[in-house]
C-alpha positions as CSV (number, residue, x, y, z in Angstrom):
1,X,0.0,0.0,0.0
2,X,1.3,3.2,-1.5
3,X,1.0,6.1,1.3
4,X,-1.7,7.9,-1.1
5,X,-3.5,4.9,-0.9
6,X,-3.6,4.7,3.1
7,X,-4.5,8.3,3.1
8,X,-7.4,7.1,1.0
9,X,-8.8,4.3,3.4
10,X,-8.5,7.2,6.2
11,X,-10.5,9.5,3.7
12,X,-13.3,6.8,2.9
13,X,-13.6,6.5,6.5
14,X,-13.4,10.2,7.5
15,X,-14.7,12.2,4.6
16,X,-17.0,9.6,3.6
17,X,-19.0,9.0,6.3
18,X,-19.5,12.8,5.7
19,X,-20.8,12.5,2.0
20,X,-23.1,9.5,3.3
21,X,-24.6,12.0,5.7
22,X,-25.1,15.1,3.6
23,X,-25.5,13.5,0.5
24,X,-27.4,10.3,1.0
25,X,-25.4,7.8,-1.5
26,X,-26.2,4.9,-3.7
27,X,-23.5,3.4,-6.3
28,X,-24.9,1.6,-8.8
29,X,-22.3,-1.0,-11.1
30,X,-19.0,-0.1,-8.9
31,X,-18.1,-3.9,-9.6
32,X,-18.0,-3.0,-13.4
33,X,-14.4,-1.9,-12.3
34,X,-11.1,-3.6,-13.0
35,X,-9.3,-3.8,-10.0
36,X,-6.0,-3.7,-11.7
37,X,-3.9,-2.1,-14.2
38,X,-4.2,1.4,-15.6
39,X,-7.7,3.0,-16.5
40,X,-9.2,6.4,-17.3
41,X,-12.6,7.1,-15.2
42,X,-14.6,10.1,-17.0
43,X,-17.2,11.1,-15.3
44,X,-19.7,15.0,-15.5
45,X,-19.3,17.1,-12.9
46,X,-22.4,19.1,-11.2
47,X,-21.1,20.1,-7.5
48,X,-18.3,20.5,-5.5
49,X,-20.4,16.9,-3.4
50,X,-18.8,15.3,-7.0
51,X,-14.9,14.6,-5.6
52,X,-15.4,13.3,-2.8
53,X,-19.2,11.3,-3.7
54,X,-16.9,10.0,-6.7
55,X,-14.1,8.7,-4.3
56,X,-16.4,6.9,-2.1
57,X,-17.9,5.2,-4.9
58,X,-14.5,4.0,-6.2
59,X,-13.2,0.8,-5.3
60,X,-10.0,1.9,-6.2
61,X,-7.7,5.1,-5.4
62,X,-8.0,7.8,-8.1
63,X,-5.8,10.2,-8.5
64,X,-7.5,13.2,-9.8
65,X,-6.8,16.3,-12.0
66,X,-8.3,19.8,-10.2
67,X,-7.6,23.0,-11.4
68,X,-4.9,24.8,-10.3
69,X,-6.3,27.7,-8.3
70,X,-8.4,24.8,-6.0
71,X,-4.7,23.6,-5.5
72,X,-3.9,27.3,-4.5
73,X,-6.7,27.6,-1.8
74,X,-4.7,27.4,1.4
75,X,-5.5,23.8,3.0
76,X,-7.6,22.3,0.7
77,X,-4.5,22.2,-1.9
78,X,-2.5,20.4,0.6
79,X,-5.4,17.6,1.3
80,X,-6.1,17.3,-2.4
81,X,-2.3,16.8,-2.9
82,X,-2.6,13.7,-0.2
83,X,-5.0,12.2,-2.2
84,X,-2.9,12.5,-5.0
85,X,-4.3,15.1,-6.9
86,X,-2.5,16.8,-9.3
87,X,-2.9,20.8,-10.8
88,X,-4.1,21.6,-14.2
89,X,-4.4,25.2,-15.8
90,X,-7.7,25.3,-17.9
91,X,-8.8,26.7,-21.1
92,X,-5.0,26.3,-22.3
93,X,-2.2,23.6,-23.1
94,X,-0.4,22.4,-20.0
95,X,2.0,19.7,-21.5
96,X,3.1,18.8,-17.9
97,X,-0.7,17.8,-16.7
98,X,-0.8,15.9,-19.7
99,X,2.4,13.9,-18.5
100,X,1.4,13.3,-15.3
101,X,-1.8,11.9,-16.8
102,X,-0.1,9.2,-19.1
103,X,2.1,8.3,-16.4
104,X,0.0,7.4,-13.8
105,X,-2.5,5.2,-16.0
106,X,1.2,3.6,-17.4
107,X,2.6,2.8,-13.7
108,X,-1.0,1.3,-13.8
109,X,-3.0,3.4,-11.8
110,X,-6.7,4.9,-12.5
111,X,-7.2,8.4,-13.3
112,X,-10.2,10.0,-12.4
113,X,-10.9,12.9,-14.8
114,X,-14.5,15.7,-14.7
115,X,-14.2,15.1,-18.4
116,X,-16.6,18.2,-19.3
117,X,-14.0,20.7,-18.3
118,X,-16.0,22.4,-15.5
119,X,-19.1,22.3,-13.8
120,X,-22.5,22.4,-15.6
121,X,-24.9,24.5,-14.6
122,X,-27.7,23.7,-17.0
123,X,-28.7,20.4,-14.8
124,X,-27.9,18.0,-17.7
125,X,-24.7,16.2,-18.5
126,X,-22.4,18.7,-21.2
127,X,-20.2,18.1,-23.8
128,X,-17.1,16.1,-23.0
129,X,-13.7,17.2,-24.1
130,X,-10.8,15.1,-25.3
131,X,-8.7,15.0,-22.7
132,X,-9.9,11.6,-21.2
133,X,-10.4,9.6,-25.0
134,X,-6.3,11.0,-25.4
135,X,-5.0,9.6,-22.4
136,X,-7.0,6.0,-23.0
137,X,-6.0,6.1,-26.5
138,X,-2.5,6.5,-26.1
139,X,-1.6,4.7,-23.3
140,X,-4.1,2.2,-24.8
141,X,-6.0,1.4,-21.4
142,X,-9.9,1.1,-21.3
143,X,-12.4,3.7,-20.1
144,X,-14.8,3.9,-17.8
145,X,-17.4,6.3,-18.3
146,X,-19.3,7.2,-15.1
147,X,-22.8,9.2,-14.2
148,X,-23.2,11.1,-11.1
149,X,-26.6,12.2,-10.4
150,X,-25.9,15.4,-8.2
151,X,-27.8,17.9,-10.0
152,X,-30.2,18.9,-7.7
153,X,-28.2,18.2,-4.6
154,X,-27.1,22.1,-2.7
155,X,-25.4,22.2,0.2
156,X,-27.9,21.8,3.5
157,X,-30.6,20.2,1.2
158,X,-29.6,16.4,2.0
159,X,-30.9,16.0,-1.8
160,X,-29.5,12.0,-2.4
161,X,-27.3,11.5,-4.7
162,X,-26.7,8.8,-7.1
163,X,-23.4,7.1,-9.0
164,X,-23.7,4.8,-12.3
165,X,-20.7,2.7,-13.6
166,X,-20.2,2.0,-17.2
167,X,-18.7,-0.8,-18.5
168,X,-15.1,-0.2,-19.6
169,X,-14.4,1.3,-23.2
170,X,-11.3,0.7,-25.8
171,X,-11.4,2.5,-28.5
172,X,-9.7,-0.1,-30.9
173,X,-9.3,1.2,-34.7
174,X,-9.5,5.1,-34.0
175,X,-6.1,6.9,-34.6
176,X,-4.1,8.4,-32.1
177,X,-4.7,12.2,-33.1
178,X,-7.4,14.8,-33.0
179,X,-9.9,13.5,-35.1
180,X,-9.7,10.0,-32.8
181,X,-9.8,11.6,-29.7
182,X,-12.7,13.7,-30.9
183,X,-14.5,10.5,-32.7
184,X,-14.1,8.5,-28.9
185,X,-14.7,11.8,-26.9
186,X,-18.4,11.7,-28.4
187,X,-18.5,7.9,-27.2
188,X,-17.9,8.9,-24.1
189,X,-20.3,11.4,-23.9
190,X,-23.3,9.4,-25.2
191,X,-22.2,6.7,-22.8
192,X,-22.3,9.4,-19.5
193,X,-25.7,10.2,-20.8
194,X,-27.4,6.9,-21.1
195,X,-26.1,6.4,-17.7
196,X,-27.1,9.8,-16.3
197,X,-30.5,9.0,-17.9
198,X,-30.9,5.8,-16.3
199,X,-30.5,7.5,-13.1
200,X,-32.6,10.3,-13.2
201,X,-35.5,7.7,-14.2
202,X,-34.5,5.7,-11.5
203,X,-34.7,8.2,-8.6
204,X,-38.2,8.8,-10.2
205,X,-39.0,5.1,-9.5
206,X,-37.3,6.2,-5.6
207,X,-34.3,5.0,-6.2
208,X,-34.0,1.2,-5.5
209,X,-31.1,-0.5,-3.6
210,X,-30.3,-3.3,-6.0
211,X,-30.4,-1.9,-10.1
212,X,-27.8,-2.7,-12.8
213,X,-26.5,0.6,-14.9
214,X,-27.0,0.2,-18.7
215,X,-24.3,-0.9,-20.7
């Protein structure tokens, strides 16, 4: 056990019991899941409840990208570092995120990456850029695409909220460039929807214990 990954059993202990409490959480297809080997997990991104309901719902550690000014806020960059978290400056290149991405799937860990960019305000899933597709592509590791059902969930609500595993994605036969990242980013996306769709019909239906995600 790596020292990120003990800081991560304290954290599912710690910080989730705290998302169980003000975010009433169900994870739906968490066994869909390689336990092994390096992976890319893309999932949307409503609320700031995302991170950490995301980690509890992981069987594995993920070590996640977060922009760089979270990483700046005094404290919280220092516990995101713990959990392995690394910095990445939006809306322009940052080869040395991009590094740190491919190695960590190639020493065979998972990456966990809000594949939309940022958060979405509209209450429905957003388009999904090609960061995530790049790193699967060319490290050639599956994908898992993953739904979290947080948009209606605000701080002091206790709105529950809900987390759907794909089944893992390659991406066998599209090129390693723009135009395949871009032709697997749209995969992605559809996948995240059918998967955020399924849940938001299933919290209609009150949210059963026991239900199997879509494939």
């Amino acid at each position: 056990m790596t020292r990120t990954d003990a800081v991560w059993a304290v954290g599912r202990l710690t910080i989730g019991s705290a998302v169980k409490i003000v975010a009433p959480l169900r994870v739906y297809g968490e066994e869909r899941m390689p336990r092994a080997g390096g992976l890319v997990v893309a999932a949307n991104h409503f609320s700031w409840i995302d991170p950490p309901a995301l980690g509890v719902a992981s069987p594995r550690t993920l070590y996640m990208m977060a922009k760089v000014e979270a990483h700046r806020v005094p404290g919280l960059g220092e516990l995101m570092r713990s959990f392995g978290a690394f910095p990445v400056r939006r809306g322009q290149s940052d080869r040395e995120a991009v590094r740190t991405m491919r190695r960590i799937v190639r020493d065979g860990n998972a990456l966990g990456m809000f594949v939309e960019g940022t958060r979405q305000r509209t209450g429905v899933p957003g388009p999904v850029q090609p960061g995530a597709a790049m790193v699967a592509l060319s490290e050639d590791v599956p994908l898992i695409p993953v739904a979290i059902g947080s948009q209606r969930w605000r701080l002091g609500n206790f709105a529950p909220v809900s987390v759907a595993w794909g089944e893992p994605m390659t991406f066998a036969g599209l090129p390693r460039g723009g135009k395949g990242y871009r032709e697997a980013s749209v995969e992605v996306e559809r996948a995240i929807r059918r998967l955020w769709d399924w849940l938001v019909e299933l919290h209609e239906h009150g949210r059963p214990r026991e239900a199997t995600p879509p494939t």
